[in-house]
VMD Tcl script that builds the backbone (N, CA, C; Angstrom):
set m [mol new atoms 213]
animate dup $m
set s [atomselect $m all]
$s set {name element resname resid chain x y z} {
  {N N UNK 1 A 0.839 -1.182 0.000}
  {CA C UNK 1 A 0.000 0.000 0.000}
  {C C UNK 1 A 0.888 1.252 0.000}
  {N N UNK 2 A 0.249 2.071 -0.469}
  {CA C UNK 2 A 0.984 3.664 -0.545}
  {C C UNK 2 A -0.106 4.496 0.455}
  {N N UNK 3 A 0.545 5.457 0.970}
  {CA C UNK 3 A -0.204 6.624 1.733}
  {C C UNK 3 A -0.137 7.921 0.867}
  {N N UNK 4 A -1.402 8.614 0.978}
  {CA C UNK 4 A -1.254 9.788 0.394}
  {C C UNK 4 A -1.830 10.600 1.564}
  {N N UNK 5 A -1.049 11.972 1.764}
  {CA C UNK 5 A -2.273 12.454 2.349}
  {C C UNK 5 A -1.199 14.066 3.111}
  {N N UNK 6 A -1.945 14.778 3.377}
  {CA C UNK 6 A -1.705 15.792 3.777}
  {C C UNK 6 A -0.873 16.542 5.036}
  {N N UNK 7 A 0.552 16.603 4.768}
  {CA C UNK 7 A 1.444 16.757 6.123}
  {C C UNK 7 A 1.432 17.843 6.595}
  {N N UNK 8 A 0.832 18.502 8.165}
  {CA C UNK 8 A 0.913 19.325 8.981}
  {C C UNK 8 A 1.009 19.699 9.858}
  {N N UNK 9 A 1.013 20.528 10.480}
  {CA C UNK 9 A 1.628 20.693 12.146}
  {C C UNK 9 A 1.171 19.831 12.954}
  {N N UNK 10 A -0.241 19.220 12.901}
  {CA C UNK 10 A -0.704 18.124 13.600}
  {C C UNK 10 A -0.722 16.719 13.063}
  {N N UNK 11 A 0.190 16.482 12.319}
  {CA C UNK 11 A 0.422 15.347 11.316}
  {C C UNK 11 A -0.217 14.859 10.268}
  {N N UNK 12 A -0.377 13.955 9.465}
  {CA C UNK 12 A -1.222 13.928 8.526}
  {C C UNK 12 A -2.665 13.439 8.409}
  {N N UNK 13 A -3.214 14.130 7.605}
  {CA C UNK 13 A -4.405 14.573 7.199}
  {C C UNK 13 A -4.813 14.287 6.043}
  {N N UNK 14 A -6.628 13.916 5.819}
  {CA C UNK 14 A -6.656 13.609 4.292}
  {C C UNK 14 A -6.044 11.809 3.946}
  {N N UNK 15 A -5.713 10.970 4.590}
  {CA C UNK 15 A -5.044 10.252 4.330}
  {C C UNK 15 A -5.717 8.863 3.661}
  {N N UNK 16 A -5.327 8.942 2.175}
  {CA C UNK 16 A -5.994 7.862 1.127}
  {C C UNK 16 A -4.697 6.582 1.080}
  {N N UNK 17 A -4.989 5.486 1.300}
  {CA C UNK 17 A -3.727 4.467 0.926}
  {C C UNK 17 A -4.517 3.640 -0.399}
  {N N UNK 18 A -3.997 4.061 -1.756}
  {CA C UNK 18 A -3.630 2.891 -2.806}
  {C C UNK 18 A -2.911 1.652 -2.897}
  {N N UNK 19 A -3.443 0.731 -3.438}
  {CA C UNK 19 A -2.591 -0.319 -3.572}
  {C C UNK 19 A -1.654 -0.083 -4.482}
  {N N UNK 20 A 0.275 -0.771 -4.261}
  {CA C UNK 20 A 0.875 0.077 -5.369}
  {C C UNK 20 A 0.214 -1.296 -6.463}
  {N N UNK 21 A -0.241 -2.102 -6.897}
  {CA C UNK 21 A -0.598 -2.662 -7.694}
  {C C UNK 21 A -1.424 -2.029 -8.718}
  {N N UNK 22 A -2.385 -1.480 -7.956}
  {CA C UNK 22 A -3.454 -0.244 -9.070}
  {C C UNK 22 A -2.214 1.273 -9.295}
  {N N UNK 23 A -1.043 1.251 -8.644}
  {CA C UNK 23 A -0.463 1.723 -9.335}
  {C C UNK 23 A 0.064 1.891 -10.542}
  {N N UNK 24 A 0.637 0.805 -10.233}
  {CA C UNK 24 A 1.159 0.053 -11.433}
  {C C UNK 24 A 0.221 -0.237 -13.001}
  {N N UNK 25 A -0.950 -0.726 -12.808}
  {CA C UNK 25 A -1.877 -1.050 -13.566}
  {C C UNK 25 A -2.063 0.581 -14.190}
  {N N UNK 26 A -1.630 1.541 -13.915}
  {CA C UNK 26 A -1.914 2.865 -15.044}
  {C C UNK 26 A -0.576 2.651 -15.837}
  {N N UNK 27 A -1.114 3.317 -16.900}
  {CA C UNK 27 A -0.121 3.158 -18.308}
  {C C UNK 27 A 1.105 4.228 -17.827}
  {N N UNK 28 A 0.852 4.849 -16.831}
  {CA C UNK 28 A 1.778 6.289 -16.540}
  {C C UNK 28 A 2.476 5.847 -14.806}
  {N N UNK 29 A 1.489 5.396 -14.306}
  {CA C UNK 29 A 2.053 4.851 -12.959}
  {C C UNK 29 A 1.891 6.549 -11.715}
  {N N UNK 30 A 0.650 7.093 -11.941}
  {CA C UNK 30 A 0.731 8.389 -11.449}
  {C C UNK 30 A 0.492 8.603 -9.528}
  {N N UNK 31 A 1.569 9.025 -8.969}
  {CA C UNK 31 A 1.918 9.363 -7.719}
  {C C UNK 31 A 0.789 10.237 -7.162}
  {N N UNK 32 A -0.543 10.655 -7.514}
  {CA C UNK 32 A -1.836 11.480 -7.379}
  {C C UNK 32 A -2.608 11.216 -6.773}
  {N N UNK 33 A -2.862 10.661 -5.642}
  {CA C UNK 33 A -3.788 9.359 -4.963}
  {C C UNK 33 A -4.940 10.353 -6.015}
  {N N UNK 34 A -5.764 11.378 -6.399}
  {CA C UNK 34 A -7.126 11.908 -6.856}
  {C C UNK 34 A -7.035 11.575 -8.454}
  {N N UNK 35 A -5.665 10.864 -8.597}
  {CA C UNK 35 A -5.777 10.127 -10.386}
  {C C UNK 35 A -6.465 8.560 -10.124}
  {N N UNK 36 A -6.763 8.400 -9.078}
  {CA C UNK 36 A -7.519 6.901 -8.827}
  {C C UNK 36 A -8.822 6.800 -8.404}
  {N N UNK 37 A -9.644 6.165 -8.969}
  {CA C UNK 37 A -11.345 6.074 -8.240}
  {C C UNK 37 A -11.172 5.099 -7.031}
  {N N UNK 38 A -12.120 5.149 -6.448}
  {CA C UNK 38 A -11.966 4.434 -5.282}
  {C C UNK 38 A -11.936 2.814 -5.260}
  {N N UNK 39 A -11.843 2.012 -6.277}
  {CA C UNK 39 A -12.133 1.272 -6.988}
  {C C UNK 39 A -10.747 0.613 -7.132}
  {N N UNK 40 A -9.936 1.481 -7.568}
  {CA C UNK 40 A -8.183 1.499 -8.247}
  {C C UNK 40 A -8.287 2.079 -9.097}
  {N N UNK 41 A -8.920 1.325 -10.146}
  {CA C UNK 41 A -8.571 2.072 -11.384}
  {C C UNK 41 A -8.300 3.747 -11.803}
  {N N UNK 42 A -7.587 4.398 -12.312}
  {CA C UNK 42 A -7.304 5.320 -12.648}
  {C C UNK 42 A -8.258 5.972 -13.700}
  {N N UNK 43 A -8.224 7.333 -13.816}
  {CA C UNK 43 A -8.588 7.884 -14.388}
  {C C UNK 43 A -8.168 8.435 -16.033}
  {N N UNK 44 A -7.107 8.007 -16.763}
  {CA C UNK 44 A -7.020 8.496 -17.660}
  {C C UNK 44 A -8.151 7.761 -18.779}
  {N N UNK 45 A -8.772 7.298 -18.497}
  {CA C UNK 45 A -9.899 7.293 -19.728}
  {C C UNK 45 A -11.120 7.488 -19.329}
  {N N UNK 46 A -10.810 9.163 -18.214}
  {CA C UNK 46 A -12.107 9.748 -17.661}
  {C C UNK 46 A -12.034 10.965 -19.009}
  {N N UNK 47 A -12.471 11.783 -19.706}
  {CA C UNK 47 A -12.669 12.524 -20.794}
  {C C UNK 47 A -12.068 13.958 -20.015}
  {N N UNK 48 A -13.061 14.622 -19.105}
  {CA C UNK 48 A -12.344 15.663 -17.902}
  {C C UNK 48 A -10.956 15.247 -17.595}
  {N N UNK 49 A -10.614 14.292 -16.958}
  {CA C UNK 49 A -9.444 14.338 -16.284}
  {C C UNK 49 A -7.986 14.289 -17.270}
  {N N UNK 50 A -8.337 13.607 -18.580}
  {CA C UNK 50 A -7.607 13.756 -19.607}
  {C C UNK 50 A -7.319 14.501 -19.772}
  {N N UNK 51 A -8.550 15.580 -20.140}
  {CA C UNK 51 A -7.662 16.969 -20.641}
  {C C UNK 51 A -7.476 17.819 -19.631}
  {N N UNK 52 A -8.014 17.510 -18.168}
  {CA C UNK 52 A -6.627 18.064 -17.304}
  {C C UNK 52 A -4.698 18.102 -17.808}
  {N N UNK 53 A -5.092 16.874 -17.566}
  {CA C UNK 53 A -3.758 16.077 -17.075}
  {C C UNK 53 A -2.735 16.818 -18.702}
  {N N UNK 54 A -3.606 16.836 -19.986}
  {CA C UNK 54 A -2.990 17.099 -20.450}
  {C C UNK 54 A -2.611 18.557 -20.783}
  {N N UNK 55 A -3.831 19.754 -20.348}
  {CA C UNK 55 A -3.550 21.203 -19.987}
  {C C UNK 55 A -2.679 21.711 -18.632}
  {N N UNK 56 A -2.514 20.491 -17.855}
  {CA C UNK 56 A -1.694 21.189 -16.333}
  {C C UNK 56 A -0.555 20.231 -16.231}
  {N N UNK 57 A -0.482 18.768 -16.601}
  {CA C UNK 57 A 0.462 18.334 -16.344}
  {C C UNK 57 A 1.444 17.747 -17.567}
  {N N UNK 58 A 0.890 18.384 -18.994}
  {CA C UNK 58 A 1.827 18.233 -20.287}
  {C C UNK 58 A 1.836 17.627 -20.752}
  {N N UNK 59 A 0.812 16.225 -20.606}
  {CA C UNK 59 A 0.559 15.312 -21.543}
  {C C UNK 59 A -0.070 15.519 -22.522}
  {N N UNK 60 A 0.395 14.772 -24.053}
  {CA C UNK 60 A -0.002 15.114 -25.229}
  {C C UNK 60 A -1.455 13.767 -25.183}
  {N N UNK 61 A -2.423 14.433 -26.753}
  {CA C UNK 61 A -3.352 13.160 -27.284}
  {C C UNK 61 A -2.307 11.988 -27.255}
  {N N UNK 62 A -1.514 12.132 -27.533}
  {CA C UNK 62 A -0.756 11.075 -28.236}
  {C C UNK 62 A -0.178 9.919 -27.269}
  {N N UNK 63 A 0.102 11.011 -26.017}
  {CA C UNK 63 A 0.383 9.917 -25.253}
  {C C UNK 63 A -0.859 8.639 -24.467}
  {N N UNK 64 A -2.116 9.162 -25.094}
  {CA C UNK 64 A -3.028 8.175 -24.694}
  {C C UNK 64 A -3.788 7.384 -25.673}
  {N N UNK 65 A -3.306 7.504 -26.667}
  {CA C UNK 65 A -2.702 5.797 -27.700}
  {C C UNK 65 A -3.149 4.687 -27.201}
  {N N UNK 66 A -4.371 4.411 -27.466}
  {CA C UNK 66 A -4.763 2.584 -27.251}
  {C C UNK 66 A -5.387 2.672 -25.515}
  {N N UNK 67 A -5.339 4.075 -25.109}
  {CA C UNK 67 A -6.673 4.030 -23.847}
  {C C UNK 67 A -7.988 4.570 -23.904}
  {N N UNK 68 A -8.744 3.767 -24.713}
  {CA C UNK 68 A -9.997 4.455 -24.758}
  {C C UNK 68 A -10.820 4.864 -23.529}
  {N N UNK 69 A -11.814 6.093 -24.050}
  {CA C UNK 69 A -12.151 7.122 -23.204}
  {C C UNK 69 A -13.663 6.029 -22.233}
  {N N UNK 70 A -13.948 6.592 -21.233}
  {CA C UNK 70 A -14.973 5.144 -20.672}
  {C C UNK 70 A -16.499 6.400 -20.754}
  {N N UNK 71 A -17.314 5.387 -21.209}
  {CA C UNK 71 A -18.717 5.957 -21.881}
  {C C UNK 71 A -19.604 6.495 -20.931}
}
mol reanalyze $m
mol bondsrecalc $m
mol representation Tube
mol addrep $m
C-alpha cells in the first residue's frame, strides 16, 4: 500500500492508501492518490481528467494511444 495524504503541524491529514498494484496497472504509474477512483482504477480514460492532465500536467493526445475514453 501507498499513503497519500496531507502533512501538517498536527500530522497527517486527508489520508488515502492505494494499492501500489493499481499503481502500477496505469499506463503512466501516477503518484496522485485523486488520479484513482476508489475502486483502483485510474482515471485516464475519464474525458475531464484527460484533458486536465494534459492542460496542467503536459501530456499530449498522443500519449493516450490505445486508452480508450470510458462511456
Amino acid at each position: 500500500m501507498t499513503t497519500f495524504g496531507t502533512l501538517t503541524e498536527n500530522g497527517l491529514t486527508d489520508v488515502r492508501e492505494i494499492k501500489q498494484s493499481d499503481l502500477q496497472r496505469c499506463t503512466f504509474t501516477i503518484l496522485v492518490a485523486d488520479h484513482y477512483r476508489e475502486d483502483g482504477s485510474c482515471k485516464c480514460n475519464d474525458k475531464a481528467h484527460r484533458a486536465m492532465m494534459i492542460k496542467e500536467w503536459e501530456y499530449t493526445q498522443e500519449d493516450f494511444k490505445g486508452i480508450p475514453l470510458k462511456s
